[in-house]
N, CA, C, O and CB atoms as a CASP TS submission, in Angstrom:
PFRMAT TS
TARGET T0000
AUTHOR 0000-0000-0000
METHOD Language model
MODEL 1
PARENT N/A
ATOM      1  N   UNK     1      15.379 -10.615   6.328  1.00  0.00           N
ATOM      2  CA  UNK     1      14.289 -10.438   7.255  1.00  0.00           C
ATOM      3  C   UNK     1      13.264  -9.484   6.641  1.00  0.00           C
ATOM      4  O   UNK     1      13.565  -8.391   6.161  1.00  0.00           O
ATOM      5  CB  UNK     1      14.802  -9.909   8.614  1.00  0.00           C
ATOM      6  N   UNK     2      12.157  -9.935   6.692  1.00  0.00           N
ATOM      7  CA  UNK     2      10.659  -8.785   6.479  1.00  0.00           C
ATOM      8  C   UNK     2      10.787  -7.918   7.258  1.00  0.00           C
ATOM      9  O   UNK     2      11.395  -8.061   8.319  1.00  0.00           O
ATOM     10  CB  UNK     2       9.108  -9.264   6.780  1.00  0.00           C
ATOM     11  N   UNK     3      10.148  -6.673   6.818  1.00  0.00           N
ATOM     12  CA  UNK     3       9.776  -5.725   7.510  1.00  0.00           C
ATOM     13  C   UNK     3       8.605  -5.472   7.350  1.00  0.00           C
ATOM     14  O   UNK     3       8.013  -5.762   6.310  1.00  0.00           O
ATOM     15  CB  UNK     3      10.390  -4.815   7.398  1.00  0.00           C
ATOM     16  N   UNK     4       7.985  -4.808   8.483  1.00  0.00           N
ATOM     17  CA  UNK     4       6.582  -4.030   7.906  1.00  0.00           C
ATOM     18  C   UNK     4       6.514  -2.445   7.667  1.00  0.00           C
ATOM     19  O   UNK     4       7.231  -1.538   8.090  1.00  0.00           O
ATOM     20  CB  UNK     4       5.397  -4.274   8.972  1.00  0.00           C
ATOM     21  N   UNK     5       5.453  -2.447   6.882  1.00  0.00           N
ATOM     22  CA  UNK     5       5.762  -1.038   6.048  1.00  0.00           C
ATOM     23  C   UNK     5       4.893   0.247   7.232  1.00  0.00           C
ATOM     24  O   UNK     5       3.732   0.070   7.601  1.00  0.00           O
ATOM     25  CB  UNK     5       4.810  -1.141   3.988  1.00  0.00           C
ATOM     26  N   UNK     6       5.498   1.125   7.542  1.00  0.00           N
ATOM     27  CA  UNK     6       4.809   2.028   8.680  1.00  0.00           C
ATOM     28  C   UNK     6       3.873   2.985   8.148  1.00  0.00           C
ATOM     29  O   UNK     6       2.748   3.332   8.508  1.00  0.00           O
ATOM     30  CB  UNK     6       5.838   2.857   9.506  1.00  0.00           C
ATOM     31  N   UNK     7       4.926   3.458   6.822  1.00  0.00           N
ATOM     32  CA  UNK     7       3.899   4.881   6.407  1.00  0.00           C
ATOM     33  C   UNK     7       4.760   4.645   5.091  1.00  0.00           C
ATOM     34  O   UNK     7       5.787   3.966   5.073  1.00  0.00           O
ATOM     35  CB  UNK     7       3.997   6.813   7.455  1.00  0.00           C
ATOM     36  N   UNK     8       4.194   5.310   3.967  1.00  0.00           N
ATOM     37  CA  UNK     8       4.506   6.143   2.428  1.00  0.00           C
ATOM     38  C   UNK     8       3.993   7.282   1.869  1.00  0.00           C
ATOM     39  O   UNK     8       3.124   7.931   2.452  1.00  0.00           O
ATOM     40  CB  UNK     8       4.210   5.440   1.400  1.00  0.00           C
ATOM     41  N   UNK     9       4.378   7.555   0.944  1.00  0.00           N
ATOM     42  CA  UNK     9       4.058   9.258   0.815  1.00  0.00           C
ATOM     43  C   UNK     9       4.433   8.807  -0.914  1.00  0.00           C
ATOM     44  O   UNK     9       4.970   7.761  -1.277  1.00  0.00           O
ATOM     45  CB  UNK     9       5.423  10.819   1.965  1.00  0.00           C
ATOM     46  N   UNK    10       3.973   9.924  -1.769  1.00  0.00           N
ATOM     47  CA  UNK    10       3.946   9.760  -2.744  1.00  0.00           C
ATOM     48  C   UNK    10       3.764  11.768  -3.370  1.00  0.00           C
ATOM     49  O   UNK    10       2.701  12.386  -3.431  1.00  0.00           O
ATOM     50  CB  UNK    10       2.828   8.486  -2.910  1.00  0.00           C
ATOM     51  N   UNK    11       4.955  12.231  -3.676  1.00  0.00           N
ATOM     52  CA  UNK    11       5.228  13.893  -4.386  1.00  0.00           C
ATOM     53  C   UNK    11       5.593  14.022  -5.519  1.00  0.00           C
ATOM     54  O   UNK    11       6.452  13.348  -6.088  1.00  0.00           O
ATOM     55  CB  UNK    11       6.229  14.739  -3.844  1.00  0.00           C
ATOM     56  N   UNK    12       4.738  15.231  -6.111  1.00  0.00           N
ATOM     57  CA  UNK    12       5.238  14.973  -7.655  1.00  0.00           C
ATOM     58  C   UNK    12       6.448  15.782  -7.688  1.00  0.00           C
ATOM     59  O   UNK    12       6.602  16.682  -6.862  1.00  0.00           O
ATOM     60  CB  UNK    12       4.136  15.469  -8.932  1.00  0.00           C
ATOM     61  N   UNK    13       7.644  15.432  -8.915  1.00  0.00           N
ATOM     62  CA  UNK    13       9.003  16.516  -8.853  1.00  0.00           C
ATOM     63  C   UNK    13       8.834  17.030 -10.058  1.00  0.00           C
ATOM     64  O   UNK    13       7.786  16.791 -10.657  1.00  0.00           O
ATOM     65  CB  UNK    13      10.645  15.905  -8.679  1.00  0.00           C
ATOM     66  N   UNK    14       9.573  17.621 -10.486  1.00  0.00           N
ATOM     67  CA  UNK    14      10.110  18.236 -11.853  1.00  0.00           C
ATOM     68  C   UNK    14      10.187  17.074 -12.678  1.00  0.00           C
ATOM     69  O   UNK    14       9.709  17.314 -13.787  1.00  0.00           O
ATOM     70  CB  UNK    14      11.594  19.016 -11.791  1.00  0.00           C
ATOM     71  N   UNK    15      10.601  15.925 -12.559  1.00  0.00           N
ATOM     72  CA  UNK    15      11.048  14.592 -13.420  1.00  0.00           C
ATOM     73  C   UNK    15      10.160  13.720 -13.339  1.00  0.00           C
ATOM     74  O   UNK    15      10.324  12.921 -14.260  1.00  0.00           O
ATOM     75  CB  UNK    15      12.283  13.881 -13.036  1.00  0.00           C
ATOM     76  N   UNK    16       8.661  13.260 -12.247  1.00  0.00           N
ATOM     77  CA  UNK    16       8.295  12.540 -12.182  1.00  0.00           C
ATOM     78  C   UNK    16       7.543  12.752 -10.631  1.00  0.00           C
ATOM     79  O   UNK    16       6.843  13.659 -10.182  1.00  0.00           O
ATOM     80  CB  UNK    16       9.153  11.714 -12.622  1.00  0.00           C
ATOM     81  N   UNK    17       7.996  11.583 -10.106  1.00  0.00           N
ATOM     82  CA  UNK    17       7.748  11.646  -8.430  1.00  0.00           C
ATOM     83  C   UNK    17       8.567  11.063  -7.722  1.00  0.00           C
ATOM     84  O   UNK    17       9.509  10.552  -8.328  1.00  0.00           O
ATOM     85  CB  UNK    17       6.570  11.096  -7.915  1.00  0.00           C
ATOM     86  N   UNK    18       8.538  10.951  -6.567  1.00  0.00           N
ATOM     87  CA  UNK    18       9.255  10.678  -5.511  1.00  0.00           C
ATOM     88  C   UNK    18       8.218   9.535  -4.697  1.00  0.00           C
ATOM     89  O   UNK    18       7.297  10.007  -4.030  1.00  0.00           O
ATOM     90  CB  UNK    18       9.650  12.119  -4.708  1.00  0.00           C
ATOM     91  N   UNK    19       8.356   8.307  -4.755  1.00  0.00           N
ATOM     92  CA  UNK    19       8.249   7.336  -3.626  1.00  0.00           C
ATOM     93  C   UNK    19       8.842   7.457  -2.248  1.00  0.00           C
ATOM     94  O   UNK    19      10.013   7.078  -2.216  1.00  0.00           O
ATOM     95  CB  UNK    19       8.727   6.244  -4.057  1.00  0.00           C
ATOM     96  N   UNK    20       8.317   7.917  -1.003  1.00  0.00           N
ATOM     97  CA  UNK    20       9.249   7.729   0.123  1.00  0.00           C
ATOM     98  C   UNK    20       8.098   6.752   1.085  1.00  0.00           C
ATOM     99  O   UNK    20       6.897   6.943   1.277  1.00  0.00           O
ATOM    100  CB  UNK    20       9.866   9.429   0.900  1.00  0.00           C
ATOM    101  N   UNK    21       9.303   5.300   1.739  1.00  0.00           N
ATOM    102  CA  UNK    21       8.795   4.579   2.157  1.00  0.00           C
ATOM    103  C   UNK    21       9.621   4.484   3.664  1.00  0.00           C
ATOM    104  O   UNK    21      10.709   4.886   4.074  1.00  0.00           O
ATOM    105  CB  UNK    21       8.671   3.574   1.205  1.00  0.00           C
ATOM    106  N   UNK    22       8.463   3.713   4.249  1.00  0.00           N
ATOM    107  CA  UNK    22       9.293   4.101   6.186  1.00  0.00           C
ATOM    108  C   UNK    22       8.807   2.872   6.187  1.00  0.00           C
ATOM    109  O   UNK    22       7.933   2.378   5.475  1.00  0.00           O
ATOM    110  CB  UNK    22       8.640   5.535   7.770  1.00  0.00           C
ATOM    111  N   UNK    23       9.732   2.203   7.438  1.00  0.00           N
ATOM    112  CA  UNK    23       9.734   0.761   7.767  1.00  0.00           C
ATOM    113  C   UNK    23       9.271   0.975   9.077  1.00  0.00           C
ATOM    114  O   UNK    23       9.199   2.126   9.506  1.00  0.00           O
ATOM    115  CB  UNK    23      11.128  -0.084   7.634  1.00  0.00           C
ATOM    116  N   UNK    24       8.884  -0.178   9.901  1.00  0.00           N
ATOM    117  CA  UNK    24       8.590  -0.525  11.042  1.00  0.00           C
ATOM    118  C   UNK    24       9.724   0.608  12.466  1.00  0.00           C
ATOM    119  O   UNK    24       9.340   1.299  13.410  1.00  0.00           O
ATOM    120  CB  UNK    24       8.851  -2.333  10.884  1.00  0.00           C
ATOM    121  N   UNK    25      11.274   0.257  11.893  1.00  0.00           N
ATOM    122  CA  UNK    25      12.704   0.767  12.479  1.00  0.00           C
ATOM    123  C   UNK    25      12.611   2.073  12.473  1.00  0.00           C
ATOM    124  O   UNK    25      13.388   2.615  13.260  1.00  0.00           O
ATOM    125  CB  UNK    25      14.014   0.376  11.698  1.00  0.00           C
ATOM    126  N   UNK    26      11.770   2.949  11.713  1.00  0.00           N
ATOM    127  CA  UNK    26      11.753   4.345  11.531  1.00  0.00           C
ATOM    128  C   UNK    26      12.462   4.450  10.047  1.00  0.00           C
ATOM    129  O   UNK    26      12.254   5.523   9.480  1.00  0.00           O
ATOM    130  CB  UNK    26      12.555   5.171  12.807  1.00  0.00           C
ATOM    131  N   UNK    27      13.406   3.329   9.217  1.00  0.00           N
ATOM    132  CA  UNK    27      14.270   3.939   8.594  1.00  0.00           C
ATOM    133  C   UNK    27      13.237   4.437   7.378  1.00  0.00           C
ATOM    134  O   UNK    27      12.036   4.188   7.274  1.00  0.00           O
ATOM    135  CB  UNK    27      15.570   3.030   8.280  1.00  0.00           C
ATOM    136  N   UNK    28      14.114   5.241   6.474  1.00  0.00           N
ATOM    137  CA  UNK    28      13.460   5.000   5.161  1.00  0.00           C
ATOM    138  C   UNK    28      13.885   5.219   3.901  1.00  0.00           C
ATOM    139  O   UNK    28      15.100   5.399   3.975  1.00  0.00           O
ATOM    140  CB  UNK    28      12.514   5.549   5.120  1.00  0.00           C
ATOM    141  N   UNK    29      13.493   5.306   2.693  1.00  0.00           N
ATOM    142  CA  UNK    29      13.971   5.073   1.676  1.00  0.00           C
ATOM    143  C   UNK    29      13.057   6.117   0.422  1.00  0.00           C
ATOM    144  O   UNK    29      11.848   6.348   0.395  1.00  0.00           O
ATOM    145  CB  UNK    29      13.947   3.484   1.610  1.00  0.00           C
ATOM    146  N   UNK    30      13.991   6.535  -0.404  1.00  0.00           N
ATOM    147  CA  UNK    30      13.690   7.273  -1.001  1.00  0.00           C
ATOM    148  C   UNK    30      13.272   6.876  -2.493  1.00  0.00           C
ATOM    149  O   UNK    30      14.283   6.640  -3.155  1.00  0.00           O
ATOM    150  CB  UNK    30      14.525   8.023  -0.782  1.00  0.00           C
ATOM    151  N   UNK    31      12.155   6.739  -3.180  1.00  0.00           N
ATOM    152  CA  UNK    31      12.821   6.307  -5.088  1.00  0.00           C
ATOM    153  C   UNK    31      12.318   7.281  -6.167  1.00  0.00           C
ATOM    154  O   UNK    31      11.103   7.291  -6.366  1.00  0.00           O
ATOM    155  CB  UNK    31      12.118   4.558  -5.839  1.00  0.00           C
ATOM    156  N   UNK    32      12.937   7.926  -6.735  1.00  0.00           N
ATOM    157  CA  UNK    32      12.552   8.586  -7.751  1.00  0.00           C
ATOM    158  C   UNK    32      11.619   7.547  -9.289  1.00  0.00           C
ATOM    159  O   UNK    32      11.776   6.713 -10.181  1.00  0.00           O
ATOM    160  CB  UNK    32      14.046   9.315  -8.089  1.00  0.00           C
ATOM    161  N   UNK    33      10.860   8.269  -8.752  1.00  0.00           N
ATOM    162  CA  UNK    33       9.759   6.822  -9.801  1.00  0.00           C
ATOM    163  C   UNK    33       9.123   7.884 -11.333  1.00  0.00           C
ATOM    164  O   UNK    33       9.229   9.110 -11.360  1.00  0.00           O
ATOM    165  CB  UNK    33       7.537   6.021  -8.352  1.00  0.00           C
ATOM    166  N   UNK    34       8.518   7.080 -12.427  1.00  0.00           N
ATOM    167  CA  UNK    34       8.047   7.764 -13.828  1.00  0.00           C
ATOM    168  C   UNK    34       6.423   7.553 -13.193  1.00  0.00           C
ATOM    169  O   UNK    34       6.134   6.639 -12.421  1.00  0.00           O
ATOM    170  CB  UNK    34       8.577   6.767 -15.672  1.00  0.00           C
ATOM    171  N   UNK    35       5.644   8.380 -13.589  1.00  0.00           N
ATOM    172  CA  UNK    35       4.270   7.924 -13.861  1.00  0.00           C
ATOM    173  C   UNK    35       4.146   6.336 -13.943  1.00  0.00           C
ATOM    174  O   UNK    35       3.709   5.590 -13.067  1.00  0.00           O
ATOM    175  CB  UNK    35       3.787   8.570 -15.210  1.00  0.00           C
ATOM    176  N   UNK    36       4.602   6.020 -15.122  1.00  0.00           N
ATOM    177  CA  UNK    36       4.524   4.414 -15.698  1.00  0.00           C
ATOM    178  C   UNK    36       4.959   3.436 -14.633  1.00  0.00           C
ATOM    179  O   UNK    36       4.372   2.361 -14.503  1.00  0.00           O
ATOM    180  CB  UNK    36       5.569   4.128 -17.052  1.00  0.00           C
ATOM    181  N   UNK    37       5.900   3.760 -13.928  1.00  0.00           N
ATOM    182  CA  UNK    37       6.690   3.141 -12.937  1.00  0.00           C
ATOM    183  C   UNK    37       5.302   2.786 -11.333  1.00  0.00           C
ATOM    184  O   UNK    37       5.153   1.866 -10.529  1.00  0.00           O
ATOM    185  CB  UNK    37       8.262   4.521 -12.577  1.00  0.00           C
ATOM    186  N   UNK    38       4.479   4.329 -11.640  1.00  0.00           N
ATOM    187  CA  UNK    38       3.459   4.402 -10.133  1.00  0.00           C
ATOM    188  C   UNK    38       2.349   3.586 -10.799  1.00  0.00           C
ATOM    189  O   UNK    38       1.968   2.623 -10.133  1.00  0.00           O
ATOM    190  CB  UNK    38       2.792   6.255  -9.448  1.00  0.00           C
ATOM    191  N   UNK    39       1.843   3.751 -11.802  1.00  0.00           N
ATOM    192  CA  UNK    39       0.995   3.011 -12.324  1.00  0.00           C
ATOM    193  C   UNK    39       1.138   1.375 -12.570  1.00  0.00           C
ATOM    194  O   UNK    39       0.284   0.504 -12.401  1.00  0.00           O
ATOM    195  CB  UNK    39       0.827   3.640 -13.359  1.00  0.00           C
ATOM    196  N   UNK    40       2.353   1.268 -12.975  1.00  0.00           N
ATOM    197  CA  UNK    40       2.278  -0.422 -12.489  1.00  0.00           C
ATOM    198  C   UNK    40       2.287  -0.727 -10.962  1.00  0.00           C
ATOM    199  O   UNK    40       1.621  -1.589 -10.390  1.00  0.00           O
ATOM    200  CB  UNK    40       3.646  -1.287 -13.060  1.00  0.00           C
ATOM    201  N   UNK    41       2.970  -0.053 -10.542  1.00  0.00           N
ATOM    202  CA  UNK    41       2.809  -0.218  -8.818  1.00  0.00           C
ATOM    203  C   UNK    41       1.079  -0.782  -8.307  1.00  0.00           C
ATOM    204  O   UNK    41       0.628  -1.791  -7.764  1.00  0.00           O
ATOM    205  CB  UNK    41       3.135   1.683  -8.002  1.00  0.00           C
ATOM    206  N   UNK    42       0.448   0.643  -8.894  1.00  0.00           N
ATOM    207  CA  UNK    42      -0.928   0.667  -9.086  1.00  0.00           C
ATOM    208  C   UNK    42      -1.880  -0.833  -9.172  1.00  0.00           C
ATOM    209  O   UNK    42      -2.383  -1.587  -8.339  1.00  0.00           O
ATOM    210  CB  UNK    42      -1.026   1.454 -10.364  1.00  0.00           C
ATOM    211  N   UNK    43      -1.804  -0.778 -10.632  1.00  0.00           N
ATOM    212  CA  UNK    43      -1.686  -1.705 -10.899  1.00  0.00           C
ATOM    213  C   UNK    43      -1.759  -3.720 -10.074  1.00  0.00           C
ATOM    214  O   UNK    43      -2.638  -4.572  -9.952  1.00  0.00           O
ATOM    215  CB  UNK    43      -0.821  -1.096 -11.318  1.00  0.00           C
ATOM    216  N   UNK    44      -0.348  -3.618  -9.741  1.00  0.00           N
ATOM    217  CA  UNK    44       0.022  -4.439  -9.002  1.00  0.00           C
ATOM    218  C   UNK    44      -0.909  -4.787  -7.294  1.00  0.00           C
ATOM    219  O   UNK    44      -1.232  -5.799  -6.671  1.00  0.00           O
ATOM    220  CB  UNK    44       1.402  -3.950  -8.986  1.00  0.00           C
ATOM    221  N   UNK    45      -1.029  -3.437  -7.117  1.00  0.00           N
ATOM    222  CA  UNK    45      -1.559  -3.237  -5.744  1.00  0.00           C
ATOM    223  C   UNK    45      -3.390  -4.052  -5.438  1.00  0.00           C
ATOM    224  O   UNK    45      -3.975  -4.581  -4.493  1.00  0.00           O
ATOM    225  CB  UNK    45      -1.559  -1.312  -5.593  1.00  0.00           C
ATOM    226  N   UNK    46      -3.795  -3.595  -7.382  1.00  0.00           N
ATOM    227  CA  UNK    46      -5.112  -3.847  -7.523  1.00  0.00           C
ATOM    228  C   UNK    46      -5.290  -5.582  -7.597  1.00  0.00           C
ATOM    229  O   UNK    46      -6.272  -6.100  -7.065  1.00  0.00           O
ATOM    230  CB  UNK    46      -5.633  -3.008  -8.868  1.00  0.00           C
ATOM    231  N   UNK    47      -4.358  -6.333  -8.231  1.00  0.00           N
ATOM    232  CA  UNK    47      -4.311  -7.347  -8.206  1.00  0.00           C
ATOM    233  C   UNK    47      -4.253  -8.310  -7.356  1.00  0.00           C
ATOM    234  O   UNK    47      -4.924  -9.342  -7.388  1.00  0.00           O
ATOM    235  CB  UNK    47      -3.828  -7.380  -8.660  1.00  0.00           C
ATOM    236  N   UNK    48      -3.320  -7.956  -6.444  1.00  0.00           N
ATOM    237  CA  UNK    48      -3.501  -8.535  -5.212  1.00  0.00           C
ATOM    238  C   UNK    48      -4.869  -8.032  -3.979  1.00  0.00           C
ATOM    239  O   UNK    48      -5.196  -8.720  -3.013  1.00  0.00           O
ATOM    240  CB  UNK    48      -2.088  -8.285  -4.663  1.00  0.00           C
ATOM    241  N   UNK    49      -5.428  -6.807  -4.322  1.00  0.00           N
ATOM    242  CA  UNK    49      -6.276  -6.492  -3.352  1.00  0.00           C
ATOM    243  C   UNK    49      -7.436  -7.517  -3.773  1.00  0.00           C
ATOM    244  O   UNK    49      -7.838  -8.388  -3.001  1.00  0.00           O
ATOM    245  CB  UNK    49      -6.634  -4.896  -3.293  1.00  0.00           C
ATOM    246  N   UNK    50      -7.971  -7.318  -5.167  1.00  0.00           N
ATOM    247  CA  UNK    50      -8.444  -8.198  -6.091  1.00  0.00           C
ATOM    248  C   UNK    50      -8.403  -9.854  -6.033  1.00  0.00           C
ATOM    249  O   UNK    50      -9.262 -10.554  -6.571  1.00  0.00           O
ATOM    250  CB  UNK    50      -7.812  -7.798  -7.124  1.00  0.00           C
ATOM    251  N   UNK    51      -7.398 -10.310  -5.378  1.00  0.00           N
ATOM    252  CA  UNK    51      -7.369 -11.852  -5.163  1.00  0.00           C
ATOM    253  C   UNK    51      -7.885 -11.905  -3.776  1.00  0.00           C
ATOM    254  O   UNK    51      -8.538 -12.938  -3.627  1.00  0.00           O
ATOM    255  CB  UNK    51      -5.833 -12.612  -5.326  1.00  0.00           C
ATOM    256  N   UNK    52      -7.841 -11.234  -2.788  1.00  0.00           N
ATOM    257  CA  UNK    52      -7.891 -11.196  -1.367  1.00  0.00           C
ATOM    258  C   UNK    52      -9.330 -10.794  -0.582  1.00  0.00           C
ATOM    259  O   UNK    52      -9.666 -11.006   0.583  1.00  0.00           O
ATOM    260  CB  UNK    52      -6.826 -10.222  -1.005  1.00  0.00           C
ATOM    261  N   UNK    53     -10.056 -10.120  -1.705  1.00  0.00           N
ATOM    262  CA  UNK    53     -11.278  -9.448  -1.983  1.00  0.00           C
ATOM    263  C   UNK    53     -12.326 -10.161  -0.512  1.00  0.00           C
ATOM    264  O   UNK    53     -12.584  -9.847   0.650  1.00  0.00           O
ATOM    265  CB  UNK    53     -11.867  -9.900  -3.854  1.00  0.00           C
ATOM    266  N   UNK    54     -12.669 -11.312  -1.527  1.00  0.00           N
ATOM    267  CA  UNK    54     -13.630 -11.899  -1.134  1.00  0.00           C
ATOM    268  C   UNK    54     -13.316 -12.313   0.618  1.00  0.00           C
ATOM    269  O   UNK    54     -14.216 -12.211   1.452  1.00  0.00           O
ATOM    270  CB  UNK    54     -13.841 -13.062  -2.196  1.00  0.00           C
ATOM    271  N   UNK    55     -12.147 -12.700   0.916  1.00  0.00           N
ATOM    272  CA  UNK    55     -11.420 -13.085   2.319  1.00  0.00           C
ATOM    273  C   UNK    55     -12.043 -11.939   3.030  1.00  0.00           C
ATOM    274  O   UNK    55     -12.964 -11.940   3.846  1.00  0.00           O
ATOM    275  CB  UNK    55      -9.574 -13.114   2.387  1.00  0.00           C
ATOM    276  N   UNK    56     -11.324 -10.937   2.532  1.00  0.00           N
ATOM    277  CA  UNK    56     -11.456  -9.692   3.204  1.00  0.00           C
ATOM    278  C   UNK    56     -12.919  -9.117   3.863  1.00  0.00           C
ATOM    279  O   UNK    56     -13.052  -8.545   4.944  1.00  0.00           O
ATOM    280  CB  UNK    56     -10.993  -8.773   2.211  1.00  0.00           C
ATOM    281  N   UNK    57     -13.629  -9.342   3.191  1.00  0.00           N
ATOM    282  CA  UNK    57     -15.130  -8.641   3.145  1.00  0.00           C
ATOM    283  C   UNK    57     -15.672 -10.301   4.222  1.00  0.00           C
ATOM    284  O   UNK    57     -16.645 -10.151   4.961  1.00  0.00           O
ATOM    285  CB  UNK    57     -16.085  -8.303   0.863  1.00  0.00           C
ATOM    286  N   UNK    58     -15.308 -11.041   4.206  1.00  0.00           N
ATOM    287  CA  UNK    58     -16.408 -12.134   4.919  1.00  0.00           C
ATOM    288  C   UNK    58     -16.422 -11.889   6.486  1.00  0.00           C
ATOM    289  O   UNK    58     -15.434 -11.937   7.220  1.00  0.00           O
ATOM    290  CB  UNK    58     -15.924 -13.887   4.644  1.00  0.00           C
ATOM    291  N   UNK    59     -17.541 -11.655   6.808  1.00  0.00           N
ATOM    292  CA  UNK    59     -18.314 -11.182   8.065  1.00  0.00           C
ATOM    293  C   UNK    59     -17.970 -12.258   9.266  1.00  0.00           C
ATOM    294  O   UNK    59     -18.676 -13.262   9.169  1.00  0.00           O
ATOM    295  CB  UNK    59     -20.058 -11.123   7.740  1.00  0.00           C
ATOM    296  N   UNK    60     -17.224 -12.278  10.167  1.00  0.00           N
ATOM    297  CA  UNK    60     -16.972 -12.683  11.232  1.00  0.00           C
ATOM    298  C   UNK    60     -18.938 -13.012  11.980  1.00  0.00           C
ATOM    299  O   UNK    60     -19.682 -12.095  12.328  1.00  0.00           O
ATOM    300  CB  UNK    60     -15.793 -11.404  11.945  1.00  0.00           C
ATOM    301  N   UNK    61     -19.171 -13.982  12.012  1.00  0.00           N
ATOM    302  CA  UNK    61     -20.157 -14.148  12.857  1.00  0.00           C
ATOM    303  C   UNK    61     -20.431 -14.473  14.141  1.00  0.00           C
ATOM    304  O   UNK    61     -21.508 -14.862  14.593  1.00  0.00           O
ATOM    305  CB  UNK    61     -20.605 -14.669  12.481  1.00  0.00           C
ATOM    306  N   UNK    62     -18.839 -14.200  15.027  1.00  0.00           N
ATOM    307  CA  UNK    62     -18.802 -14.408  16.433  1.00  0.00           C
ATOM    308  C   UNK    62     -18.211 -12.946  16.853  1.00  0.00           C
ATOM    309  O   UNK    62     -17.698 -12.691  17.942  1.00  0.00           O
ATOM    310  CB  UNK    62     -17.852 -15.791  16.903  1.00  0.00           C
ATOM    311  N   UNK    63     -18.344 -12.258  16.030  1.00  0.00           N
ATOM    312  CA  UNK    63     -17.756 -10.153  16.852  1.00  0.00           C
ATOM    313  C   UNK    63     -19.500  -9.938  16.287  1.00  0.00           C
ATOM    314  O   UNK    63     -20.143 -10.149  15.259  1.00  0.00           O
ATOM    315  CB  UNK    63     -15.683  -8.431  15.411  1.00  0.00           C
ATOM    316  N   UNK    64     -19.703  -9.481  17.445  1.00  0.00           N
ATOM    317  CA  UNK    64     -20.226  -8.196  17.721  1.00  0.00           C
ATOM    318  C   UNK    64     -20.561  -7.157  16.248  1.00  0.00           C
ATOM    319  O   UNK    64     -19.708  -6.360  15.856  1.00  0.00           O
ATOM    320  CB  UNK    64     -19.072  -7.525  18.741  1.00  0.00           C
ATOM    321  N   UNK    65     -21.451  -7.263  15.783  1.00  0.00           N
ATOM    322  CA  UNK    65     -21.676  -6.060  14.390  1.00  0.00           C
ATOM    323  C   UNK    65     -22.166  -4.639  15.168  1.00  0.00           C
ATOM    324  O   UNK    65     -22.862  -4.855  16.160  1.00  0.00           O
ATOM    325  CB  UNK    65     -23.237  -6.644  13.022  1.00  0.00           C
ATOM    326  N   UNK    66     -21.926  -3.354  14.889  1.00  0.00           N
ATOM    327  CA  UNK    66     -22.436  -1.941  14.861  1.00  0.00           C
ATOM    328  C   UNK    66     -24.006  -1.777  15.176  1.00  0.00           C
ATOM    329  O   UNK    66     -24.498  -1.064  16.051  1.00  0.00           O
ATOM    330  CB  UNK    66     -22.139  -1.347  13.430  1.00  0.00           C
ATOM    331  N   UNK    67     -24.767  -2.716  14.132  1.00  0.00           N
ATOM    332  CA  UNK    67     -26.098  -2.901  14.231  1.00  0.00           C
ATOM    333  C   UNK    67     -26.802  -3.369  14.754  1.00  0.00           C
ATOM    334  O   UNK    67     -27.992  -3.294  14.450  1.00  0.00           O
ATOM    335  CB  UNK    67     -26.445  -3.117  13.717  1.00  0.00           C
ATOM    336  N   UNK    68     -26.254  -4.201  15.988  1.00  0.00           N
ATOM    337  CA  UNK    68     -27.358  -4.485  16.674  1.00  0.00           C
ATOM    338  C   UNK    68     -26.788  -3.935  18.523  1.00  0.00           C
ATOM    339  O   UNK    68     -27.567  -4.051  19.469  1.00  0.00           O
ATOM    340  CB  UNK    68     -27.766  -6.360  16.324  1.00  0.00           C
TER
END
């Protein structure tokens, strides 16, 4: 089953950082991650925001805009 993601946090440690991720349930999960490890994350995150881009930004022309 999917979950949806509630909240994340991202701390640097002595070794690297710490990923902590919370689910919809409250639970959550801890990962000790490298730089290299957040940066592909990174990465990854840009790619998909990057495919979705154009979807994202297209102007609903039946709501109501701010400006008028």
């Amino acid at each position: 089953m999917t979950k949806t993601l509630s909240s994340f946090a991202i701390s640097p440690t002595s070794d690297g950082y710490l990923l902590m991720i919370e689910d919809e349930d409250g639970e959550s999960f801890e990962f000790e991650t490298s730089y290299e490890q957040l940066d592909l994350i990174s990465e990854e995150i840009d790619k998909a925001l990057d495919t979705d881009e154009e979807d994202a930004l297209v102007v609903d022309e039946d709501e109501p805009s701010d400006e008028e």
